[in-house]
N, C-alpha and C positions, 0 to 999 in steps of 0.2 A: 209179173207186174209188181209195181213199188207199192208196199202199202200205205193209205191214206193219212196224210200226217193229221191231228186232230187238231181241231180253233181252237187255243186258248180262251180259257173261261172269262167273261166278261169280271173285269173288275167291282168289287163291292161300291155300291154308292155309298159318296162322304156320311160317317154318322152323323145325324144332328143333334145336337146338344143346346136343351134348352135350360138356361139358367134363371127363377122367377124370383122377382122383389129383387132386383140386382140395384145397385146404388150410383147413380152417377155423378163424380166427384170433381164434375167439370168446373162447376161454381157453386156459391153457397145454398143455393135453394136445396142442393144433396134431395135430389128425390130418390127417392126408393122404393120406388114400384112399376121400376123398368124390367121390361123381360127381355132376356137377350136370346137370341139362337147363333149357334155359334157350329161353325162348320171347318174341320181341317183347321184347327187350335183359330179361328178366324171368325169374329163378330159378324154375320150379315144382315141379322134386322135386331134392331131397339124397340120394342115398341112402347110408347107413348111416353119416347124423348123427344124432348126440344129441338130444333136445328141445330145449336151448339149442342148437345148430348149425342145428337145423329152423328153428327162430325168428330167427337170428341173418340166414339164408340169405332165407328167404322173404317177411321184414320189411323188406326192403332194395331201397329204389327210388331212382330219380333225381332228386333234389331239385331243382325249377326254382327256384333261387335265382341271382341274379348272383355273377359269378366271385369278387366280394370287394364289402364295405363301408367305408368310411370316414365313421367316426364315423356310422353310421346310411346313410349312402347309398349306393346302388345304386357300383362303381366298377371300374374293369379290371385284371386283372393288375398289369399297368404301373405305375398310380396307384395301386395298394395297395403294393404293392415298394418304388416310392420315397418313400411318405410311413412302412414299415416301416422304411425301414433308416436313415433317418431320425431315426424313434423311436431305433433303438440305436445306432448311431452318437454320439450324444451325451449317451447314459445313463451316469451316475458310477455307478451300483449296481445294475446289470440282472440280473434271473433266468430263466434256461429252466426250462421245467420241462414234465412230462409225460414223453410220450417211449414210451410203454408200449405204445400203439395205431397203432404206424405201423413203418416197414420199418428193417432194420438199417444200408442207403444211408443213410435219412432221416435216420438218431439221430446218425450217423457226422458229416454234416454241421452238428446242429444243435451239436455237440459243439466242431467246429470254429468254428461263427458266435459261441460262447459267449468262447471263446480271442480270437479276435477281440478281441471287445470287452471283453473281461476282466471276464464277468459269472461269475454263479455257476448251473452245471449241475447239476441234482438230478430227480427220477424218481419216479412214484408209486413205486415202492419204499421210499418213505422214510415212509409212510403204509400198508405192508404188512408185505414181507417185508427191509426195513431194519434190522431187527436180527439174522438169520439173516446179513447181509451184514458186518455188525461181526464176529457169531462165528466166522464162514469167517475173518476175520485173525486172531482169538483162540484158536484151538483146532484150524483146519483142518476139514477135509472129507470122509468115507470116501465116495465118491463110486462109482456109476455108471449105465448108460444108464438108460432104460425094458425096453429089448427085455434087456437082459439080469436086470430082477426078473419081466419076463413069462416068462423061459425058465428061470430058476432058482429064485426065490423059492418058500420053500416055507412061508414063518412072515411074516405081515404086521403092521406094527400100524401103524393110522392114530391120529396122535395130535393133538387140537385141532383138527380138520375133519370138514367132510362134505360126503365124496368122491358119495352116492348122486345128494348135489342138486347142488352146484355143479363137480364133473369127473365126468357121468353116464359117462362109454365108459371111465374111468378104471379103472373095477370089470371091465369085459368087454373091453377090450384092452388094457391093461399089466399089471394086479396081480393082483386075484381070479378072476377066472372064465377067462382064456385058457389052452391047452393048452402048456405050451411042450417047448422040450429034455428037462430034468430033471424038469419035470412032467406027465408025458403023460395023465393024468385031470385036470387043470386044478384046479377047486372043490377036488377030490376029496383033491389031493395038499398044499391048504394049511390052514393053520390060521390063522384072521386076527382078530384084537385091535381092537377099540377105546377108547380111552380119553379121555373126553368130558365136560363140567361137566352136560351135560343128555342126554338120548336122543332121537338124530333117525333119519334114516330108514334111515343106515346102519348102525345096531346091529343091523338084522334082517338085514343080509347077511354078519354075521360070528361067530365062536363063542364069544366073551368080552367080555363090553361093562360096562367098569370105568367107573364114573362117580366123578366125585373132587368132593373142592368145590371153589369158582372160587379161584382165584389159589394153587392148591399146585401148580401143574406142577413146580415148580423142585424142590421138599419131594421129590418122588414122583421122580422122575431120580434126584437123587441117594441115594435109598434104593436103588431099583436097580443104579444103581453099585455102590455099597456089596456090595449081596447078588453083584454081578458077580466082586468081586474077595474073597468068601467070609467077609464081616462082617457084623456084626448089625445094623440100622437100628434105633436109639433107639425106644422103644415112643410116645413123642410124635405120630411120623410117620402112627401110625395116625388120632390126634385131628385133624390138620391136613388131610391130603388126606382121609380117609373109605373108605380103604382098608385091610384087613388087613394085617400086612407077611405073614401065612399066604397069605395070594392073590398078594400079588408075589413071594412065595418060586418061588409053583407059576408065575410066569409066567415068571422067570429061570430054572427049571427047561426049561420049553420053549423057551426063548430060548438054550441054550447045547444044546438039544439039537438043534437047526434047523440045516438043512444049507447055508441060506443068506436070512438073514433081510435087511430092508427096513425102516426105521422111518420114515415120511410124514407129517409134518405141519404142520401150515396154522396161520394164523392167530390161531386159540384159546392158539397157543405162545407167538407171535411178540409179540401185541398185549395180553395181561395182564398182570398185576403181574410184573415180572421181566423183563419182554424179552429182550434179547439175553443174559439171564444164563441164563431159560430153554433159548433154541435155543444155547447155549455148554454146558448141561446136555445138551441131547438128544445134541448132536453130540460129545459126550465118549462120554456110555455105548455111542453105536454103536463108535464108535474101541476104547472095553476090553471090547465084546462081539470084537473080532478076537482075546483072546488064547486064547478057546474053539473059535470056528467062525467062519464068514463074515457080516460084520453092515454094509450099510449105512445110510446116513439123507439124506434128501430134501424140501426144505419143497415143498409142494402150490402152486406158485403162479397167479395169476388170471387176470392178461392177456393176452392172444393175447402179445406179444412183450416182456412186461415182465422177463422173464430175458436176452432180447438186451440189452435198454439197462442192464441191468446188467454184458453182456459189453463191451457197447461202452466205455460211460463210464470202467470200470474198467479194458480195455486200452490207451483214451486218456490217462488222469489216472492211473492207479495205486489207483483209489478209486471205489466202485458207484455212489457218489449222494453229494447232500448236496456238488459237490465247490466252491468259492471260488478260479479263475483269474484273478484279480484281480492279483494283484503277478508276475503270467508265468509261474508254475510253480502246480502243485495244493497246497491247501491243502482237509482234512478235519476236518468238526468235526461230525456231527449234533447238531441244538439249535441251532447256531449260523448253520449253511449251510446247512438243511435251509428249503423254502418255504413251511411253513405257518406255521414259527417267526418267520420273517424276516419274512414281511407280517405276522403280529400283531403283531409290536414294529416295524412303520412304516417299514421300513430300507430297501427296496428300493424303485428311480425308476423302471421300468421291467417289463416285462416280456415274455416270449416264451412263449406256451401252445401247446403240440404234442400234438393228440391227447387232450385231456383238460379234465375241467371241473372246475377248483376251486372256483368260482362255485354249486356245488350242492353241496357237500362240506365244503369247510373252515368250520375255524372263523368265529365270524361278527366278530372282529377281523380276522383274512385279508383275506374277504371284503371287509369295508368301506375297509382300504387298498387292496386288486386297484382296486377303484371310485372311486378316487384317484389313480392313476397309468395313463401310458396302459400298452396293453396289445394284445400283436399275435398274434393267435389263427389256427390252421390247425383246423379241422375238417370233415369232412362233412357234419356236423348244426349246424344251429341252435342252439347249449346255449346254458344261461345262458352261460357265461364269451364266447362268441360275440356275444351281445346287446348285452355292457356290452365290450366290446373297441372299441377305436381304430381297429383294422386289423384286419378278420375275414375270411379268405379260405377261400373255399368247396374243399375238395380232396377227392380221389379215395378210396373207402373203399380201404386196403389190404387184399390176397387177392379182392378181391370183382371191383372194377375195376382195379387196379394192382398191378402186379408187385415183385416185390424178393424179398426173404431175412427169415426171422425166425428166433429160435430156441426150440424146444420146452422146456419145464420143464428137459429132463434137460441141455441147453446142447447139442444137436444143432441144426444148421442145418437148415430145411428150404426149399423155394422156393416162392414163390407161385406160382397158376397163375388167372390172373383170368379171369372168364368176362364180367362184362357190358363191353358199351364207354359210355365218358361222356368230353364234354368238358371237365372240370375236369380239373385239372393236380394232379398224385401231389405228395405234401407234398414228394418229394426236388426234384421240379419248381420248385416255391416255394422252396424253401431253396436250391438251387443260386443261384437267380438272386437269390437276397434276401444271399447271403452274397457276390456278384461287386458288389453294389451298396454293400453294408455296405463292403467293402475301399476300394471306387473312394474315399469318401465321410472313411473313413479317412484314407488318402494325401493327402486334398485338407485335411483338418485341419493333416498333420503340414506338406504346404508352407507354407502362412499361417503 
């Protein structure tokens, strides 16, 4: 008789690996006190993320792509490096730009690789919250943390965003719903405003929801100024924004009676008619609501870390985005310096894409000069701007896989804490070595 072949031993169950205070770098609220469990290098539960942080967290695999391409081919580190620095090294009119999706190391360097070569540094910022950044030089700041409108605010008003869809935890752990110091019934102890061109989903979680018509934010600010400092707003004011001044009377009413108010907003300020004259409005009336009570103001920003490369660029150059190192010192002009401007009027030889896709966004003059000029892209993904790149290197999602530093909305640093492992190289990884090669490459210019 044949003897018994024996079962193969059951395979080990996947380890589980749990990573605690993990940081999610989806959008700016950057919470960090997500715990991940992570199975077979693969996220399966978040707990106490957002929808977007769920999506952000569990949508994220390891892309079997080569480490980098050159011009369409499979290519290594190595040979992407040197045919990047290459590209800038010999560019008369180079741009970085991005910047928004990757670590505060990484911006730091690419800020330096820009000096370098005496190109010009600019930041989605400059396509967001770039006019909030003009007004911070025009008018200053009444500035502070999150944890301190979680623990004091008692009067909110979101104004030109929505907080419910695009910063979901923003409502239950910084502003509306949390318990704090001063407000120890949370919901209970505030009273929260919105002020909107349309009604979305956050006017149901607030108790005054003013809709104006589009492009009077500027109109409607300064009316409340006005009522701030105990004047009468022209009866016009009512015909242009679509507001009573009887309603803004009652709203500066509780605005000076609030024992420590927060004004938040996004987008809808920043990017209609008015701009930086708008958030130069908002950030005025928080400043002359101080000579009543305690009044800050806060733009709602997007990107996991696009307030750090605002800290960064601006502790570098003196200036947020938009900056022209060209003649050795900074030089600011938005319009002029700014990169969607600059590729539609044809002007820039070059380019350095960090963390972002212009290629699906800009204008379609940009676009069609980016696809003109070569063009050295750091991404995790495949984007468009990755497709049509020169030198496209595959790198390490940041927070996810790779460590560093970003900073929250409110300009708080916080740390990453990565959970999967991958061998692609963290953009600081790339840019270190693409900036030691850019220099070499330089020096061998100025001998000849």
């Amino acid at each position: 008789m044949s003897a018994a072949v024996a079962e193969p031993a059951p395979a080990p169950p996947p380890e589980l690996k749990i990573v605690e205070d993990a940081t999610c770098t989806f959008c700016g609220c950057v919470c960090d006190d997500i715990d991940l469990h992570v199975e077979n290098n693969r996220i399966i539960e978040a707990k106490r993320a957002c929808v977007l942080g769920k999506a952000w967290f569990y949508n994220h695999h390891i892309e079997d792509r080569p480490e980098a391409t050159i011009e369409g081919r499979p290519a290594s580190y190595a040979e992407a490096i040197e045919r990047a620095a290459e590209i800038l090294a010999t560019a008369h009119y180079p741009v970085t730009y991005g910047l928004s999706d990757t670590t505060i190391e990484a911006q730091r360097t690419a800020v330096a690789i820009t000096d370098w070569i005496g190109g010009i540094v600019d930041t989605t910022t400059s396509v967001c919250h770039g006019p909030s950044g003009m007004a911070f030089q025009s008018v200053g700041e009444v500035t502070c943390s999150l944890g301190e409108i979680r623990n004091r605010a008692n009067c909110l008003i979101f104004w030109g965003g929505n907080p419910a869809e695009s910063h979901p935890r923003h409502f239950t752990k910084y502003s509306l719903m949390p318990k704090g110091e001063f407000v120890p019934n949370g919901r209970k102890d505030r009273y929260a405003v919105l002020i909107d061109v349309r009604k979305t989903k956050s006017a149901k979680a607030v108790d005054l929801f003013l809709q104006i018509k589009p492009r009077s934010d500027f109109e409607l600010a300064w009316a409340l100024r006005l009522l701030a400092k105990g004047l009468e707003p022209d009866k016009s004011v009512e015909r242009k924004t679509g507001v009573s001044i009887a309603a803004l009377r009652e709203l500066m009413e509780r605005m000076k009676s609030a024992r420590f108010g927060a004004i938040l907003f996004g987008m809808g300020v920043t990017m209609t008619r008015g701009k930086h004259m708008n958030s130069e409005a908002v950030l005025a009336l928080a400043r002359d609501m101080n000579r009543h009570t305690r009044w800050v103001a806060k733009p709602m920003r997007g990107h996991g870390n696009v307030t750090g490369a605002d800290n960064v660029v601006s502790w570098s150059t003196g200036y947020p985005f938009g900056v022209n190192l060209g003649r050795g010192y900074p030089r600011f002009n938005p319009g002029e310096y700014t990169t969607t401007d600059l590729l539609a009027r044809g002007e820039a030889d070059a380019a350095l894409i960090i963390a972002s896709d212009p290629m699906s966004n800009f204008s379609q003059a940009a676009r069609d000069h980016l696809a003109k000029i070569p063009v050295v892209c750091l991404d995790p993904k495949f984007s468009d701007t990755a497709r049509a790149a020169t030198v496209a290197f595959t790198t390490a999602t940041y927070g996810i896989c790779a460590p560093g530093t970003v900073y929250r909305m409110d300009d708080v640093p916080i740390p990453l804490r990565p959970a999967l492992d991958t061998h692609y190289w963290s953009d600081l990884a790339v840019l270190k070595a693409l900036e030691r090669r850019v220099k070499e490459k330089l020096r061998a210019q100025h001998r000849e």
